[in-house]
C-alpha positions as CSV (number, residue, x, y, z in Angstrom):
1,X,0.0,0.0,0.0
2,X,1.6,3.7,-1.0
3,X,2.6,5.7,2.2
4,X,0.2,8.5,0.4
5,X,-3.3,5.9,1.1
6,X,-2.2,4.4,4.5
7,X,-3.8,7.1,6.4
8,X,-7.1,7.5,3.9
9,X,-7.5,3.7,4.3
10,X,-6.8,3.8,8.0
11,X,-10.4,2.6,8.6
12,X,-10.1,-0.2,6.3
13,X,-6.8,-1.2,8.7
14,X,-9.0,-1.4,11.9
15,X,-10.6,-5.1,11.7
16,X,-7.1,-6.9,10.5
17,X,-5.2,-4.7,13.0
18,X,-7.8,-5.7,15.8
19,X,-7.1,-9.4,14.9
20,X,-3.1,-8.9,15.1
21,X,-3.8,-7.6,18.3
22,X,-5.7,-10.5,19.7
23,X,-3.1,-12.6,18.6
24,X,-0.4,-10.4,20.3
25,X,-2.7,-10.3,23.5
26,X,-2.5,-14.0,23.4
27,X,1.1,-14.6,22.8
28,X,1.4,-12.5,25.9
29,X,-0.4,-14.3,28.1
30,X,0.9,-18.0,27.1
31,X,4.1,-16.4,28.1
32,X,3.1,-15.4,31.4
33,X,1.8,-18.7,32.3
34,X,5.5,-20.4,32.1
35,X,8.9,-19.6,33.5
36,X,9.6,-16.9,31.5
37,X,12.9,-14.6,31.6
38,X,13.1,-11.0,32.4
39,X,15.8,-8.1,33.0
40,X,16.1,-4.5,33.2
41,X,17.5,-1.9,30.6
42,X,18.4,1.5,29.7
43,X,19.7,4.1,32.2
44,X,16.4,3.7,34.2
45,X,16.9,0.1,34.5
46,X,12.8,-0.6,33.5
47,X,11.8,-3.8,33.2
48,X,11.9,-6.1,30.3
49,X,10.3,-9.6,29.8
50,X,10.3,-12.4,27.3
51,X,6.7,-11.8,27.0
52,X,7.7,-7.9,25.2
53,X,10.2,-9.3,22.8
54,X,8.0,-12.2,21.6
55,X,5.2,-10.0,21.2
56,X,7.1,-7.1,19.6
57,X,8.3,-9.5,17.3
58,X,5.2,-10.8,16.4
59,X,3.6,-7.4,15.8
60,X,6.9,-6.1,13.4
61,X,6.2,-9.2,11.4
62,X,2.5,-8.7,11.4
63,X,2.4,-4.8,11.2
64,X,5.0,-4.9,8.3
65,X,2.4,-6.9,6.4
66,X,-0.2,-5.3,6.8
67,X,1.5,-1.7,5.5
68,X,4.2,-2.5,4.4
69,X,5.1,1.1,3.3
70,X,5.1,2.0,7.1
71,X,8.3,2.7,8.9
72,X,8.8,1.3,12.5
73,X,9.0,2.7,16.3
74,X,9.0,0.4,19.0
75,X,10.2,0.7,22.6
76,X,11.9,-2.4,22.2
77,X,13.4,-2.3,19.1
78,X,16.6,-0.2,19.2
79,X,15.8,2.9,17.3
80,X,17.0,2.7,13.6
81,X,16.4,6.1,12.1
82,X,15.8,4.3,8.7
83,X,12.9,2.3,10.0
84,X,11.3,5.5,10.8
85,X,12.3,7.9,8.3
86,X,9.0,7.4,6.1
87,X,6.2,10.0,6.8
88,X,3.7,6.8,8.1
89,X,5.6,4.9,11.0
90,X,3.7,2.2,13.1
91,X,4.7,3.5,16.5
92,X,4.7,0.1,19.1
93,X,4.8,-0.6,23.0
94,X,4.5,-4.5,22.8
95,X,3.6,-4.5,26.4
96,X,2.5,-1.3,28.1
97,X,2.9,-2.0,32.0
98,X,5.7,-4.1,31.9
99,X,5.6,-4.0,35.9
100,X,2.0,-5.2,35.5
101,X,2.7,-8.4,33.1
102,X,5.5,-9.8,35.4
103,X,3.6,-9.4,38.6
104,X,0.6,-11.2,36.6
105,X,-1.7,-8.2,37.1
106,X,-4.5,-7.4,35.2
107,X,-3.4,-3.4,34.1
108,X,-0.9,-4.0,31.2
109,X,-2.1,-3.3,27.4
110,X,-0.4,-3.8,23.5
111,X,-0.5,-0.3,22.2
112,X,-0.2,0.4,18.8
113,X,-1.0,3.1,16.6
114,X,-0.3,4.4,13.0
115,X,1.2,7.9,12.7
116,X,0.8,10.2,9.4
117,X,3.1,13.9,9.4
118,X,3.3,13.4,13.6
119,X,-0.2,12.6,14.2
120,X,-1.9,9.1,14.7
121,X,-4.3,7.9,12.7
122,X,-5.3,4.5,13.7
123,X,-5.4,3.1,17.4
124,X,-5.5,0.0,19.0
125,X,-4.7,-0.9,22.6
126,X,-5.6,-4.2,24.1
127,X,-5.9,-5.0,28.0
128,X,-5.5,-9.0,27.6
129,X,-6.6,-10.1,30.8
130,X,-10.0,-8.1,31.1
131,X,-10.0,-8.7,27.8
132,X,-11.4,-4.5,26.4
133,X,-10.5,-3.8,23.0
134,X,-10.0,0.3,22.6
135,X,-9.8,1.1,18.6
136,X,-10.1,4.7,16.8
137,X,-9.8,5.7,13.5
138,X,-8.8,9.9,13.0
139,X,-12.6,11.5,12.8
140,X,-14.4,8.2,13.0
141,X,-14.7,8.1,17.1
142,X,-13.1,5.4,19.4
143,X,-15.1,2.5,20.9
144,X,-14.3,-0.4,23.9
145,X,-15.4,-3.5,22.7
146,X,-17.5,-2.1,19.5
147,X,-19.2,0.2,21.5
148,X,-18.6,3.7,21.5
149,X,-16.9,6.0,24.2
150,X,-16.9,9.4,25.8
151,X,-15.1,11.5,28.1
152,X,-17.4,12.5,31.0
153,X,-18.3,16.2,30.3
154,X,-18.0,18.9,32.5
155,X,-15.3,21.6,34.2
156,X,-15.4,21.0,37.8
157,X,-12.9,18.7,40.1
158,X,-15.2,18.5,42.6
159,X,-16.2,14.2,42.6
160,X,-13.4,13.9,39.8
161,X,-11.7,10.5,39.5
162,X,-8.0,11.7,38.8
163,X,-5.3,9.2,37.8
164,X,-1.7,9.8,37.7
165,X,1.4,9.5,39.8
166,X,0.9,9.4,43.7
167,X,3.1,12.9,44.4
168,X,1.2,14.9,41.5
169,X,-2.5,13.4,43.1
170,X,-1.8,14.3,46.4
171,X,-0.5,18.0,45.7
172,X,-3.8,17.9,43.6
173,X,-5.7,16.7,46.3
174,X,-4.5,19.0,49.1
175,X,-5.7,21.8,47.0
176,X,-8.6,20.6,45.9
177,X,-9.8,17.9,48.6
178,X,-12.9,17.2,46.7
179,X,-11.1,15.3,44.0
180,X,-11.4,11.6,44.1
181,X,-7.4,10.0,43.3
182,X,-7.8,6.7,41.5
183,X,-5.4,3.6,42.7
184,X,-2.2,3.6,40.0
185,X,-2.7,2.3,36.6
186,X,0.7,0.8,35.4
187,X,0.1,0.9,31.5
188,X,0.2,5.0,30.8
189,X,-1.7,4.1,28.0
190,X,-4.4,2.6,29.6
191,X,-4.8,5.1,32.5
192,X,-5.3,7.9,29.9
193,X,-7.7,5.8,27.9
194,X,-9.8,5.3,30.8
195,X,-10.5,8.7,30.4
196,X,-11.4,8.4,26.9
197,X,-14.2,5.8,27.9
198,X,-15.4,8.2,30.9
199,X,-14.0,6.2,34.0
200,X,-12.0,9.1,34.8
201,X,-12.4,12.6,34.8
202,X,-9.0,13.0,33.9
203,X,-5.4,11.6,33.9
204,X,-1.9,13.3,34.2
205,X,1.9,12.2,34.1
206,X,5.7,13.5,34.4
207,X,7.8,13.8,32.4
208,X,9.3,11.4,30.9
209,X,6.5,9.4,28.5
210,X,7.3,8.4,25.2
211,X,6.0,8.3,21.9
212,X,5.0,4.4,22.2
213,X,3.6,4.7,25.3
214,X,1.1,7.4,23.9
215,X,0.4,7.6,20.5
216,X,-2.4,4.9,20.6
217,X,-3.7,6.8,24.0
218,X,-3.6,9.7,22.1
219,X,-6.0,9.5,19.4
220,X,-8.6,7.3,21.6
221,X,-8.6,10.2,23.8
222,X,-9.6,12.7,21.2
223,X,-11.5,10.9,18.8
224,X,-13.7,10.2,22.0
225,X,-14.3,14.0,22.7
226,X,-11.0,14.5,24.9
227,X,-8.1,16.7,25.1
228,X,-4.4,15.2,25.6
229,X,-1.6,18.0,25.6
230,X,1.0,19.3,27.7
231,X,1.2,21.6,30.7
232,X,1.5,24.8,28.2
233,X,-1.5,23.1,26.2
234,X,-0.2,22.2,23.4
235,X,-0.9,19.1,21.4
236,X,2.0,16.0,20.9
237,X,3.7,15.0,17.4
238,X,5.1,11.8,17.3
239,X,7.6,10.3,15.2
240,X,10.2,13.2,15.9
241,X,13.6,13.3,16.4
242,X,12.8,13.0,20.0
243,X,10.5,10.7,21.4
244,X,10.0,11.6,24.7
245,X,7.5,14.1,26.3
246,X,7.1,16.5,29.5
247,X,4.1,16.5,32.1
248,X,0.7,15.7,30.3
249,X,-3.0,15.7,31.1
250,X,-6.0,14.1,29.6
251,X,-9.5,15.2,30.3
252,X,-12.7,16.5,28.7
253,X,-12.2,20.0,27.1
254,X,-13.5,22.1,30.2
255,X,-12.3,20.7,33.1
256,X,-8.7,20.0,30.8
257,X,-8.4,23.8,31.1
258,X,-9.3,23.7,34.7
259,X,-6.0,21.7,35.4
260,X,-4.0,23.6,32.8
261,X,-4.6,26.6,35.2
262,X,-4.5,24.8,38.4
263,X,-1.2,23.3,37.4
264,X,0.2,26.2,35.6
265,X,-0.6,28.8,38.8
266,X,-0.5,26.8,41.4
267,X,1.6,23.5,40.8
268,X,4.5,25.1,38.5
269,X,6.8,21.8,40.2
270,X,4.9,19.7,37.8
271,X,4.7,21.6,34.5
């Protein structure tokens, strides 16, 4: 398929990609039930499983096939500038929540999503264990399990269910005791697109996210009514030169703007 029709045909993508991600899902989970390796990497020394590399295997092979004029981004595939020097790059966290998957808990998700000129088009992320499908196609909508979602309208914090790291929720909280902190969510991913199906009000994180653990999050929020951006507000490109991001928050329009003031004025620590 020409690099110029992958994003046009992005909806014609969705049902084979939803298959390859059942299949992922389930490569993942057959791991997890033996002995399987694991280690840490990189000067953060996060985790890393058998159960990733299989799957991000799997999903090169797979993805490669399915658009094959698509360049490559993976968080475990060492970054090869060549892979990813088209304009249409399938950006990949084999397993979001690494944490999660070796602990055997249920909050870890496949992300993947298909990026045009910085911006995804196609989304797929796939919690295996509770078994919720999230897909979105760009100005189509997103839906959990074929049925469509929304972010949970309004402006106010007061009753909001906020997710997002424990020192960030309780600064939150001590201004604004009315707010409603959410236990952690270990896949990013997944704890923003919980607020693209309305179970949260909204969802923040440091710095330090990067492109595969958003992209996919990223166009579910929006396509299902939601905001992602930045501290400043502004919105993410993907697919650049550099891959990783500062503080973020996801919510519905109003109450987004809510906590771009709150932390702009009065949690500066965090932007």
């Amino acid at each position: 398929m020409p690099v110029n029709d992958i994003a046009s045909d992005a909806a014609a993508l969705r049902a084979p990609l939803e298959l390859i991600m059942r299949e992922a899902g389930q490569i993942a989970r057959e791991t997890a039930r033996g002995e399987f390796k694991r280690w840490t990497k990189g000067h953060d020394n996060s985790p890393v499983s058998e159960g990733d590399i299989a799957v991000n295997n799997f999903l090169r092979a797979r993805l490669g096939a399915l658009a094959p004029a698509a360049g490559w981004l993976s968080e475990e595939t060492e970054d090869e500038p060549a892979a990813r020097a088209m304009d249409t790059v399938w950006i990949v966290d084999p397993i979001d929540g690494t944490r999660a998957y070796i602990t055997h808990r249920h909050d870890w998700t496949v992300s993947v999503a298909l990026v045009t000129a910085g911006r995804p088009q196609l989304a797929a992320l796939y919690a295996p264990v509770t078994d919720e499908m999230f897909l979105a196609v760009a100005g189509r909508g997103a839906t959990r399990n074929a049925v469509p979602i929304a972010v949970s309208p309004g402006a106010g914090l007061s009753g909001a269910r906020l997710a997002g790291p424990k020192r960030v929720l309780d600064r939150i909280t001590a201004l604004t005791p009315e707010t409603r902190p959410q236990d952690k969510v270990f896949s990013l991913a997944l704890r923003l697109t919980r607020v693209a199906e309305g179970a949260f009000e909204a969802a923040l994180s440091t710095p330090g996210s990067h492109d595969w653990d958003l992209a996919a999050a990223d166009l579910l929020v929006h396509e299902a009514g939601g905001v992602l951006t930045d501290v400043a507000g502004r919105g993410l490109r993907y697919n650049q030169p550099k891959t990783d991001h500062g503080a973020l928050i996801a919510a519905g329009p109003a109450r987004h703007g809510t906590l771009i003031d709150l932390m702009r004025d009065r949690l500066p620590e965090f932007a």
